[in-house]
C-alpha positions as CSV (number, residue, x, y, z in Angstrom):
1,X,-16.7,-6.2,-11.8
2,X,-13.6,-4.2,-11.4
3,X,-10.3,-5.5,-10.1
4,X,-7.5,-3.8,-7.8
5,X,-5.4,-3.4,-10.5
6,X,-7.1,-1.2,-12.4
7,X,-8.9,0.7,-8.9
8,X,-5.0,1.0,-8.4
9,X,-4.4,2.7,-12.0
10,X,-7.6,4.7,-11.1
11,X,-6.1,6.4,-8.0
12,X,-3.6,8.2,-10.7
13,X,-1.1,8.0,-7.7
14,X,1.8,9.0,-10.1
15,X,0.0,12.1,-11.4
16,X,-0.6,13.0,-7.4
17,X,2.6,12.7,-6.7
18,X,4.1,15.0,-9.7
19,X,1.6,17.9,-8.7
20,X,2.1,18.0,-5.2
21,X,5.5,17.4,-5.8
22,X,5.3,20.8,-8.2
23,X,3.0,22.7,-5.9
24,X,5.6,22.2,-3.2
25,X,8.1,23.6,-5.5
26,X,10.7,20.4,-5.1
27,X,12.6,18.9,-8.0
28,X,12.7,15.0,-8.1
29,X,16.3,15.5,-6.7
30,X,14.9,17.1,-3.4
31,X,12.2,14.3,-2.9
32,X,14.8,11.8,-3.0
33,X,16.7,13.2,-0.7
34,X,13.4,13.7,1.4
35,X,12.4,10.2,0.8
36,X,15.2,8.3,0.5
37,X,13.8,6.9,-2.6
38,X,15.9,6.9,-5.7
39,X,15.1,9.7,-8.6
40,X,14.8,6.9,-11.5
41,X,12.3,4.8,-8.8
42,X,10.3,8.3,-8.7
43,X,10.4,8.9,-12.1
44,X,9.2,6.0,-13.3
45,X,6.3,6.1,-10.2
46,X,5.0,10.0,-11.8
47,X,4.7,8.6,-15.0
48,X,2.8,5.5,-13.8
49,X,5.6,2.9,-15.1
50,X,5.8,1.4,-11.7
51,X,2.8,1.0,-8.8
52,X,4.6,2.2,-5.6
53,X,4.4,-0.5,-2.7
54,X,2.5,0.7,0.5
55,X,5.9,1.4,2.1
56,X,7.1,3.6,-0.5
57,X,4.1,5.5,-0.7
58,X,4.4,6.5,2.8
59,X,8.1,7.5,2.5
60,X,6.8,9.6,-0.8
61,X,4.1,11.0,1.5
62,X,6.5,11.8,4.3
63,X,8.8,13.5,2.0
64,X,5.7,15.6,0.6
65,X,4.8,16.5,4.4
66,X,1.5,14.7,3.8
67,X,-0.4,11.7,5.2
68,X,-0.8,8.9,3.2
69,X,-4.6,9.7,2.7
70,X,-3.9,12.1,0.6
71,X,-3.2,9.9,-2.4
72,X,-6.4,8.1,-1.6
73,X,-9.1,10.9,-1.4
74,X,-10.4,13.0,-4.4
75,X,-11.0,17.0,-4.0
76,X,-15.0,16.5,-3.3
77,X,-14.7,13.8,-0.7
78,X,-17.4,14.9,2.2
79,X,-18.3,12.1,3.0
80,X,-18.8,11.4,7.7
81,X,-18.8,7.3,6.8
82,X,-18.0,5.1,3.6
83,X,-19.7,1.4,3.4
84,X,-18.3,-1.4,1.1
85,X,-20.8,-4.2,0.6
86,X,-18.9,-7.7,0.5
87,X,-19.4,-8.3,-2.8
88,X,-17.5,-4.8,-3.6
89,X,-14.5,-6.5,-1.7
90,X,-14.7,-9.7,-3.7
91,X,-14.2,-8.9,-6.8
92,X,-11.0,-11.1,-8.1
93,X,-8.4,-9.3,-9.5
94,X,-6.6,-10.2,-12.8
95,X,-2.7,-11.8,-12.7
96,X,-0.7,-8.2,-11.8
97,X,2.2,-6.9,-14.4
98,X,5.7,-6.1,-13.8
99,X,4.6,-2.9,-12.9
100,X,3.3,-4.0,-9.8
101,X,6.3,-4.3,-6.7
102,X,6.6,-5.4,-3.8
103,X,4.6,-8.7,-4.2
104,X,0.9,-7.2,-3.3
105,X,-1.6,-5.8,-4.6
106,X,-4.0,-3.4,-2.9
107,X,-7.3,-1.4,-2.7
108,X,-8.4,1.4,0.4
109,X,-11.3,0.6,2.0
110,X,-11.8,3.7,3.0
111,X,-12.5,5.8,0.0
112,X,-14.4,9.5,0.7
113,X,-12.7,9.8,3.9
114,X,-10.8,13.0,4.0
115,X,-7.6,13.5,6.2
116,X,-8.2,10.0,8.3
117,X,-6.1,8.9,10.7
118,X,-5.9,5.1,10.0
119,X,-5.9,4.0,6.4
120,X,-7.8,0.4,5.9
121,X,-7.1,-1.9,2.5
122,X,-7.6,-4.8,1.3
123,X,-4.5,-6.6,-0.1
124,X,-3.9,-9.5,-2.4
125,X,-0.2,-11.2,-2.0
126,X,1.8,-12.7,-4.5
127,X,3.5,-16.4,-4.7
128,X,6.7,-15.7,-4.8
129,X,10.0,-16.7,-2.8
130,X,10.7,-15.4,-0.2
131,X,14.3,-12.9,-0.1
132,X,15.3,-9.9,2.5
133,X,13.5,-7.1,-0.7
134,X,10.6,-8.1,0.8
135,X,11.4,-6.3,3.7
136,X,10.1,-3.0,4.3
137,X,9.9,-0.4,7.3
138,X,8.3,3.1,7.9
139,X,7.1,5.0,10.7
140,X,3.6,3.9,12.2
141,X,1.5,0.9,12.9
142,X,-0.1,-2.0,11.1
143,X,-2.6,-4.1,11.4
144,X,-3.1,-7.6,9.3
145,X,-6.2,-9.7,9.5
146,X,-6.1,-13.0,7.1
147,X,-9.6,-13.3,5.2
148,X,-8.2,-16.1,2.9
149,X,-5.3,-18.2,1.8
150,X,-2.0,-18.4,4.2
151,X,0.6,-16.0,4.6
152,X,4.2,-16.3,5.4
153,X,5.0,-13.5,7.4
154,X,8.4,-11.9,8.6
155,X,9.2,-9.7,11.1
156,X,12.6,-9.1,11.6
157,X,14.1,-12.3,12.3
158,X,10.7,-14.2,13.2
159,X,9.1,-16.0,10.4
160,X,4.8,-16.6,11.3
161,X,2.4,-18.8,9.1
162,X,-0.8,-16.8,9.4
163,X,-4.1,-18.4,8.0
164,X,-7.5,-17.8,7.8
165,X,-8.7,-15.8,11.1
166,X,-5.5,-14.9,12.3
167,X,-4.5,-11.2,13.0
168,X,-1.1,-9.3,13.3
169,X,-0.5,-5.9,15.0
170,X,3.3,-4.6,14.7
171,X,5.7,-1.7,14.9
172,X,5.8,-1.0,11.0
173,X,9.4,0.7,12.2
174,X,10.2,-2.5,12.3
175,X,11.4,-4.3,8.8
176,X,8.4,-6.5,7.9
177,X,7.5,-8.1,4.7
178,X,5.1,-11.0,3.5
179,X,4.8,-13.8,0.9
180,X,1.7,-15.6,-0.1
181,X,2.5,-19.7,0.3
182,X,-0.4,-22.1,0.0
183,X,-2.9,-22.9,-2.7
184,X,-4.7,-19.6,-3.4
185,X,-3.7,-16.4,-2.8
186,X,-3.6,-15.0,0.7
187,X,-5.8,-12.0,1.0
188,X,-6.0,-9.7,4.2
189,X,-7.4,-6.3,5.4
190,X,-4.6,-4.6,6.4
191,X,-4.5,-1.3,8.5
192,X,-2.3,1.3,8.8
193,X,-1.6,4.3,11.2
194,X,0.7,7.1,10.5
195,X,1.7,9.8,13.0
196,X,1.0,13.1,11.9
């Protein structure tokens, strides 16, 4: 049974990044000025040191002039529809490293899917306190439906308890952010749509 720690290391996401980064000609100065994110922060996420939060992906992506799927889809993906059986979805994953941020820990859904517009996960939430670097904002929508465990979620200046059941559809433009509270770890398929 595999966990979405090591599906996560799987993606290579760092190694993506550095050769699209080097295709499109761009030092790691230019993509943090195209970004916004720090050159050390990139750094350390090309040479897989650090798993980029969803958020930061998509400002890495943006940067890149590419939609999030790319980091998600390998070069023989075909495929018209992808099906994950339940038990694919339930596997537990092992207690995350420091080299996971931003609290979360995620896995697409959607795998085989070239060039989609919507980009489905599952996501596994930390307990941890909650503080304003939680926040995070990016162009698009999201969507959060709770499968398990309650979720403390902030939006802007609102603070919701979600549990079991309930769903969530913001402005991601918005600064947003979420902290597992309860007894087990919240868990939620989360969706997200990027323009362009």
């Amino acid at each position: 049974m595999t966990d979405i720690k090591s599906e996560l290391k799987d993606l290579r996401l760092g190694e993506k990044i550095r050769k699209l980064r080097q295709e499109r000609r761009f030092t790691l100065q230019e993509l943090s000025e195209l970004s916004g994110l720090s050159k050390p922060l990139l750094s350390q996420i090309e040479n897989d040191q650090v798993m980029p939060p969803l958020a930061t992906l998509l400002r890495i992506a943006k940067g890149l002039k590419v939609g999030i799927h790319y980091f998600f889809e390998e070069e023989g993906d075909r495929q018209k529809y992808v099906l994950i059986r339940g038990e694919q979805v339930t596997a537990t994953p092992r207690r995350p490293n420091s080299d996971v941020t931003g609290g979360y820990l995620y896995r697409t859904l959607a795998p085989g899917i070239r060039q989609k517009h919507m980009e489905p996960f599952l996501v596994e939430f930390e307990h941890t306190v909650w503080d304003d670097s939680h926040f995070y904002r990016h162009e698009g929508e999201e969507f959060l439906y709770i499968v398990e465990g309650e979720l403390e979620f902030h939006f802007g200046k609102e603070v919701m308890r979600l549990l079991p059941g309930d769903s969530v559809y913001y402005d991601s433009s918005e600064p947003h952010g979420y902290v597992s509270v309860g007894e087990t770890r919240a868990k939620a398929v989360a969706v997200l749509y990027t323009k362009g």
